[in-house]
C-alpha positions as CSV (number, residue, x, y, z in Angstrom):
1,X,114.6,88.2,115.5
2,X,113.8,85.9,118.4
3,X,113.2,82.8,116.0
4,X,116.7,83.3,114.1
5,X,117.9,83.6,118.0
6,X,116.6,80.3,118.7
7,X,117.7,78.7,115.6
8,X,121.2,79.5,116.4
9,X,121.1,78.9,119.6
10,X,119.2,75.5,120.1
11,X,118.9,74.8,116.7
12,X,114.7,75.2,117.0
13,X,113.0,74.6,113.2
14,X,110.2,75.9,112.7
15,X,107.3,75.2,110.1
16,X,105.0,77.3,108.5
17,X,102.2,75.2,106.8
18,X,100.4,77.1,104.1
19,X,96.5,76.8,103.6
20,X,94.1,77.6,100.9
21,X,91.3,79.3,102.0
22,X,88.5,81.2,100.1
23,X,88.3,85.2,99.7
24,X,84.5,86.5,100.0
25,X,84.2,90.8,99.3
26,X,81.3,92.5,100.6
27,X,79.6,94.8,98.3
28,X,76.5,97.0,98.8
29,X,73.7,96.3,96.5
30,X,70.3,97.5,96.0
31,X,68.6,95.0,98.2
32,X,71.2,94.9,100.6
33,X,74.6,93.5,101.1
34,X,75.5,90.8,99.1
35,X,78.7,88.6,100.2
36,X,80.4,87.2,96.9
37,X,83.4,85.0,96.4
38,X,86.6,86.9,95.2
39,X,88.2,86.0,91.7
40,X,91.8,85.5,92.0
């Protein structure tokens, strides 16, 4: 609401950059708690 405020307004752009970044899940095994990457 506020940023399509300021876009009218004072004709304010903003940018968004997207980022890759790795997924891990946390799953209980028998020797503990293992930390795995995430297939997408």
């Amino acid at each position: 609401m506020i940023q399509g405020l300021l876009t009218d307004r004072v004709h304010l752009k903003v940018h968004t950059p997207t980022k890759e970044l790795s997924l891990y899940v946390l799953t209980r095994a028998a020797s503990g708690p293992k930390l795995t990457e995430a297939y997408r």
